[in-house]
C-alpha positions as CSV (number, residue, x, y, z in Angstrom):
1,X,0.3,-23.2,10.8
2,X,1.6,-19.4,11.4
3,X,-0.3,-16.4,9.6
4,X,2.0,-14.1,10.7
5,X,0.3,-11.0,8.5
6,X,-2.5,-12.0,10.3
7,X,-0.5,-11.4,13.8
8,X,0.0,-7.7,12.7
9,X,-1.2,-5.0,14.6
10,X,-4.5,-3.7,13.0
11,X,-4.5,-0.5,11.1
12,X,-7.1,0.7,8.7
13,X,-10.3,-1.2,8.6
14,X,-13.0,-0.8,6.2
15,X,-16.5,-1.6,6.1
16,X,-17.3,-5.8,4.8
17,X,-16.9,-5.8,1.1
18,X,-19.4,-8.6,0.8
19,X,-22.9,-9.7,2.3
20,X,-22.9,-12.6,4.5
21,X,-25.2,-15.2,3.9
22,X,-26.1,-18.1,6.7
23,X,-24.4,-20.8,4.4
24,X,-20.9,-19.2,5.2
25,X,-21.6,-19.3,8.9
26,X,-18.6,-22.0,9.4
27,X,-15.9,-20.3,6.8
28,X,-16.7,-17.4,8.6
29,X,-16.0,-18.3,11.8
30,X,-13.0,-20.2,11.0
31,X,-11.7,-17.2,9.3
32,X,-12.6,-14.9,12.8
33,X,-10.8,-17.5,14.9
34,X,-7.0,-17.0,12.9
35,X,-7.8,-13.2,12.3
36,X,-8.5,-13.4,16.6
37,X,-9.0,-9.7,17.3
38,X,-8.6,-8.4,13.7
39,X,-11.1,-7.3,11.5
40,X,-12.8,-9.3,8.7
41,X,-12.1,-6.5,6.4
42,X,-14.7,-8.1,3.5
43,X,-15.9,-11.4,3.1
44,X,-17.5,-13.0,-0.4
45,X,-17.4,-16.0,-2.1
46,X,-13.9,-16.8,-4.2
47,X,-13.3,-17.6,-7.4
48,X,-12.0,-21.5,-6.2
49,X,-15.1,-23.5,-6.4
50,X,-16.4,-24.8,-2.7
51,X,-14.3,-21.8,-1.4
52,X,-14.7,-18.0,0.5
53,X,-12.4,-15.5,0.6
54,X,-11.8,-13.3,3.5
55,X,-10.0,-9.9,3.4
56,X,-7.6,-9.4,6.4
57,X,-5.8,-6.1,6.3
58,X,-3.2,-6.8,3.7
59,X,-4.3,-10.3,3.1
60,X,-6.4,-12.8,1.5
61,X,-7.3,-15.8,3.1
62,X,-9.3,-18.7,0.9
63,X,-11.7,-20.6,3.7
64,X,-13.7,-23.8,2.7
65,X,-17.5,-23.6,2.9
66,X,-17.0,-26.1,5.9
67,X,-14.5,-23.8,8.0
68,X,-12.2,-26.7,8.0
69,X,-9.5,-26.1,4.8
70,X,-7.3,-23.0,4.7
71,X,-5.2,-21.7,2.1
72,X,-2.9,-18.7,2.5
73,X,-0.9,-17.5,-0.6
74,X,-1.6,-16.2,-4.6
75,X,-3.9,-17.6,-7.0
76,X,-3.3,-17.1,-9.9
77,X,-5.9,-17.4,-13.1
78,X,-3.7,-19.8,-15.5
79,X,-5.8,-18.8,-18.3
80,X,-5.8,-15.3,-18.0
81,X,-2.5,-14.9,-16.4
82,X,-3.9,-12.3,-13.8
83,X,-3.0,-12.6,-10.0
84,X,-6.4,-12.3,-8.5
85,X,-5.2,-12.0,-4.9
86,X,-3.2,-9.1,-5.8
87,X,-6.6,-8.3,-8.2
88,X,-8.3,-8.3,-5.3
89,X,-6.3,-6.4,-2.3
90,X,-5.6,-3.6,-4.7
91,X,-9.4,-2.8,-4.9
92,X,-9.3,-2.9,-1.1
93,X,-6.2,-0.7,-1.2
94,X,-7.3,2.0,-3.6
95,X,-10.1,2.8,-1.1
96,X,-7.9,3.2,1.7
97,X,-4.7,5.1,-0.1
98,X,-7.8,7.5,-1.7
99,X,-9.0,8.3,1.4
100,X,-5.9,9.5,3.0
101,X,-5.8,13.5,2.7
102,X,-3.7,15.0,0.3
103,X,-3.1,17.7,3.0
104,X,-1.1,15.0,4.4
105,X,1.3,14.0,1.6
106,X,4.7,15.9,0.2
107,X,3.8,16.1,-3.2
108,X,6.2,16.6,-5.9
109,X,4.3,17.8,-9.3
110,X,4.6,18.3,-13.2
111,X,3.9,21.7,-13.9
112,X,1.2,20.8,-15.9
113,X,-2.0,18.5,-15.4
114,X,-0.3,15.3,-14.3
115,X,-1.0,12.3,-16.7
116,X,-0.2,9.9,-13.5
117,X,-0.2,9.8,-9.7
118,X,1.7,7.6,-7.4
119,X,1.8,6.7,-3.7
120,X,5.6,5.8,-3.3
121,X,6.0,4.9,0.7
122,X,9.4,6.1,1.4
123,X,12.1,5.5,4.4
124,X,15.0,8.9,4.8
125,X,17.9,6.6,5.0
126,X,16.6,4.0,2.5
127,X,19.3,3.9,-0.3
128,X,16.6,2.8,-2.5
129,X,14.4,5.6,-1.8
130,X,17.0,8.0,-2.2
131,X,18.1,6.8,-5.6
132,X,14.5,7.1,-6.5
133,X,14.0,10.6,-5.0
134,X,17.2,11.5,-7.4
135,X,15.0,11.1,-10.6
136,X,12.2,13.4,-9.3
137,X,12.6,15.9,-12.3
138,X,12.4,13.1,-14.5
139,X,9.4,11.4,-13.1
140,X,7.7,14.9,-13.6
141,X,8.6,15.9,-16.8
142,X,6.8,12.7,-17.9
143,X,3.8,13.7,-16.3
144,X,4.0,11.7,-13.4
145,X,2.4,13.4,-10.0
146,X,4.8,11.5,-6.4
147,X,2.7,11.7,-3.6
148,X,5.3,10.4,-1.1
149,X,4.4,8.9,2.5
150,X,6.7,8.1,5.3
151,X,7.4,4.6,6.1
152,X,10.2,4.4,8.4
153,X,11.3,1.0,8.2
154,X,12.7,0.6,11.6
155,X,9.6,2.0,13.5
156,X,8.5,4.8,16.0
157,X,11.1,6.0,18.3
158,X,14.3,5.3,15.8
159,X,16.1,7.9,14.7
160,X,14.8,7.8,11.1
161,X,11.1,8.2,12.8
162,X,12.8,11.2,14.1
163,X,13.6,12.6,10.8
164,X,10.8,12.0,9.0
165,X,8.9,14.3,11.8
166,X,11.4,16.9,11.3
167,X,11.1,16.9,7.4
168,X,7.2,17.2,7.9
169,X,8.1,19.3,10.2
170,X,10.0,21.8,8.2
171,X,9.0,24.8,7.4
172,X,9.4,23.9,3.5
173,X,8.7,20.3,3.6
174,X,9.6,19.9,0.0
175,X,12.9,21.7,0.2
176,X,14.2,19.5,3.9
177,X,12.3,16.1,2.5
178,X,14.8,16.4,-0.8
179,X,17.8,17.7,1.1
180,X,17.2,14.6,3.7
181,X,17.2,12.4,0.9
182,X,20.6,13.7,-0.4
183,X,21.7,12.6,3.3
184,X,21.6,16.0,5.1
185,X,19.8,15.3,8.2
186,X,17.0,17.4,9.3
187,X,17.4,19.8,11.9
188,X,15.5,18.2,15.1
189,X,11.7,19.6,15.2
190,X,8.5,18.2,16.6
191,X,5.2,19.2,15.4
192,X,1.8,17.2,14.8
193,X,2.4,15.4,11.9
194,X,1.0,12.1,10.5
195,X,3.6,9.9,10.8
196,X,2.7,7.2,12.8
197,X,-0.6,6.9,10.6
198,X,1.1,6.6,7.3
199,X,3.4,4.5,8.6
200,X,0.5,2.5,9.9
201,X,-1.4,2.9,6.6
202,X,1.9,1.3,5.0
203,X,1.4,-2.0,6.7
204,X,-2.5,-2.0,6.1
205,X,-2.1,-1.6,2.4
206,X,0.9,-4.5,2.8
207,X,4.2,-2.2,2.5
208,X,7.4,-4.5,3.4
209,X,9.7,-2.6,2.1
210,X,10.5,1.0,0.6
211,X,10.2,1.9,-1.4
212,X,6.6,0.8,-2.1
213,X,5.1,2.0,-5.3
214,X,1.3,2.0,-5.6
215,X,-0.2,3.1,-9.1
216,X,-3.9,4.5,-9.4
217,X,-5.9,1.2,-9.1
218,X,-4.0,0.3,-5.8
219,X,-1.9,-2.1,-7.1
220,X,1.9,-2.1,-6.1
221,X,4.1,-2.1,-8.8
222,X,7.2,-1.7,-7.5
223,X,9.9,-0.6,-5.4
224,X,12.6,1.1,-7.0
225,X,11.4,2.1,-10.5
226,X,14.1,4.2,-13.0
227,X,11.7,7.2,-14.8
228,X,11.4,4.5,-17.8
229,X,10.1,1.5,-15.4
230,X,7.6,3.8,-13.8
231,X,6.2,5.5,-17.0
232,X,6.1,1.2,-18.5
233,X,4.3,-0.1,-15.2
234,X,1.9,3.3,-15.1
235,X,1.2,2.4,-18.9
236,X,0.9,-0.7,-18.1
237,X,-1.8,-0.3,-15.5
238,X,-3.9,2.1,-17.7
239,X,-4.2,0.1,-20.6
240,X,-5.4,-3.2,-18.5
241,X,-8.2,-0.3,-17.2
242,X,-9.6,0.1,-20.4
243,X,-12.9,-1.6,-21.9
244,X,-12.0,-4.9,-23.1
245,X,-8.6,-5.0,-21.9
């Protein structure tokens, strides 16, 4: 049986989640032994009777008190018609995305107090991302903040690596980052720039594709998203946030 998320490189780790008591000595171990060198990222009992989950970088794992049964996958709450895996990672991932310094985003802005912020993980020459980028005035004039990092799909040392340096790079960022995106490519710079980190952060927090959108609570709700998708899904996730929701 292949866990290939598990296989990933590791990126961001956070301290365990949950306390370990001796009872979950053997789920625990069976979950160390397919993790191999990665991190147990938190550990607690799961909502499946008999079971523990274990949080692997951008994955849940569901381990049998005995170590011997393991389940990879979604569960879903039939009843209340929530994905609790994806419940439960986006509580892991709003940690990590909040910790990542605005310093290091290009953020496009309403003019006024935004009513929303996204983390949209975007790629220069994905089409996607580009037809995305092309509602920015939109998404803003709803109120909604786009705190974009790179993800460049085909890795470090490709050429659209290269161009997200050189956008960073720029001496406006916002200015090259929305002419790249209109397919102008960058004029060639190098600089220190956070790159590789965001595009490891991408793959921590589960980004398979750009664009990625992640709303407040950590949750991804998306990839492309026209101005009325977004404002529905951010809508969406406030009202589930309220009391009683």
């Amino acid at each position: 049986m292949k866990f290939p998320l598990i296989a990933a490189a590791a990126l961001c780790v956070l301290a365990p989640l949950g306390h370990a008591a001796e009872s979950d000595a053997a789920a625990r171990a069976a979950a160390q032994k397919l993790a191999s060198d990665r991190k147990i990222d938190g550990f607690e009992k799961s909502p499946i009777p008999g079971y523990y989950q274990a949080i692997i970088g951008s994955q849940v794992l569901y381990v049998s008190e005995n170590g011997r049964y393991v389940l990879q996958g979604t569960l879903y709450d039939a009843d209340a018609k929530v994905d609790l895996t994806a419940a439960r990672l986006a509580r892991v991932n709003v940690g990590r995305l909040d910790a990542y310094p605005t310093a290091k985003r290009i953020t496009f802005a309403p003019k006024s107090k935004p009513k929303y912020k996204v983390t949209v993980f975007t790629d220069i020459d994905c089409g996607y991302c580009r037809k995305m980028h092309s509602h920015i005035a939109e998404y803003n004039d709803r109120g909604i903040q786009v705190d974009y990092l790179f993800f460049p799909r085909s890795g470090p040392g490709t050429p659209s690596f290269a161009k997200a340096v050189s956008v960073w790079c720029a001496k406006d960022q916002k200015q090259a980052f929305t002419a790249a995106k209109a397919g102008t490519d960058p004029a060639p710079l190098q600089c220190d720039n956070p790159v590789t980190e965001e595009y490891q952060l991408g793959i921590s927090v589960g980004v398979d594709g750009t664009p990625s959108v992640f709303a407040p609570d950590g949750s991804k709700i998306g990839g492309y998203l026209t101005p009325d998708q977004l404002q529905a899904q951010l809508e969406r996730v406030a009202a589930m946030e309220k009391p009683g929701a």
